[in-house]
N, C-alpha and C positions, 0 to 999 in steps of 0.2 A: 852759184848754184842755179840751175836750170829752175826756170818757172814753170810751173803745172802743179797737179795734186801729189797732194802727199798722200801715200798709202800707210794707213794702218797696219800696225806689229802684227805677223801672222800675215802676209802678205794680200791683205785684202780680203780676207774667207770667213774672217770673223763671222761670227752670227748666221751666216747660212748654213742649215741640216744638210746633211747628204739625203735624197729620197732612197725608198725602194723602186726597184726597176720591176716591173710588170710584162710579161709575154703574153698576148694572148693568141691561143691556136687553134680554138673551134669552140660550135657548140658544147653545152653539157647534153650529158644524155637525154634526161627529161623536157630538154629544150627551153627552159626558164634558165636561163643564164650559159657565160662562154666559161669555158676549161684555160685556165693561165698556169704560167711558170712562174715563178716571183724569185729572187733574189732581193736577200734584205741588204740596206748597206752598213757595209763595215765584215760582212761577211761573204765567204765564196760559196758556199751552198743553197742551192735550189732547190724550192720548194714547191711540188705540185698543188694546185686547189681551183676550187670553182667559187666564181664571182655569180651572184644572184642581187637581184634589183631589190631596196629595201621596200614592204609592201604594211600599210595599215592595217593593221589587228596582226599583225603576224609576229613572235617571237625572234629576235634577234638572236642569233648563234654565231660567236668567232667574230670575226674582224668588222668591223664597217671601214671602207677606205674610198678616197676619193683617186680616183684619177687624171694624168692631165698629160693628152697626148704628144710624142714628141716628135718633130717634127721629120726627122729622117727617115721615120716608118709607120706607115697607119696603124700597126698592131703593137707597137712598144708603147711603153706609159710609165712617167713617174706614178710613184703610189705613194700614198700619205695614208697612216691609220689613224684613224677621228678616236682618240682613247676614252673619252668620254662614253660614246656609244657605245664600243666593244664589249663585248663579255668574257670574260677572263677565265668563267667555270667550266668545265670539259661537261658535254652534253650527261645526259644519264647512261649509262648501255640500255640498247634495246632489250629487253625480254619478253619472251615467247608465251602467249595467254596474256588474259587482265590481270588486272592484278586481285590477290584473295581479301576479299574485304565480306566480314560477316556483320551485316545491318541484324537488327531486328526483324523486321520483313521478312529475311533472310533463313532467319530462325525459328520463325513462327511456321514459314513454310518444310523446314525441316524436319518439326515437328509434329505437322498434322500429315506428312506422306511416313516415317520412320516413327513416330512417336518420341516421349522423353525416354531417355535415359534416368535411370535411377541409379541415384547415388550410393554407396554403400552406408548401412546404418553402422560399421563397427567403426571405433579411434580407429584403432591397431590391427 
């Protein structure tokens, strides 16, 4: 038998993850972070999204992921997502106005521009 290493069952690959491959192609629009293509691995579908810098007092939405660039092209990148930090819950939807919230305050003022409402004296 030839002397050298013996490789490991599974031809050596043990234990290593496959990463995500990262594209990135330009700014985002509001110009706080670049516009990427992502492919996850183990899958053939691309996914568009925008990468933004994690920033102090600010809520985390969707992935945190590290990058690590690779070396055949300055805009490709493995991607790793830190699950730890991620957030897993889909945002709220936006809607249109504040929201209706009736304080005291609120009521007091209702009542001195409309006056009360009087309730009916009968049960039935």
């Amino acid at each position: 038998m030839a002397e050298g290493r013996q490789r490991p069952p599974g031809g050596g690959k043990r234990g290593i993850r496959k990463k995500d491959l990262a594209l990135v192609f330009g700014p985002a629009a509001d110009g706080d972070g670049v516009n990427v293509l992502r492919r996850r691995a183990g899958s053939s579908t691309v996914e568009a999204g925008t990468l933004r810098p994690l920033r102090e007092g600010r809520a985390i939405t969707g992935e945190v992921v590290r990058l690590e660039a690779r070396a055949e092209a300055p805009f490709l990148f493995d991607c790793e997502t830190d699950e730890e930090l991620s957030t897993t819950t889909q945002a709220a939807p936006q809607l249109s106005g504040p929201p209706q919230v009736a304080t005291d305050e609120y009521r007091r003022g209702w009542d001195a521009i409309w006056g009360r409402r009087e309730r009916p004296t009968a049960l039935n």
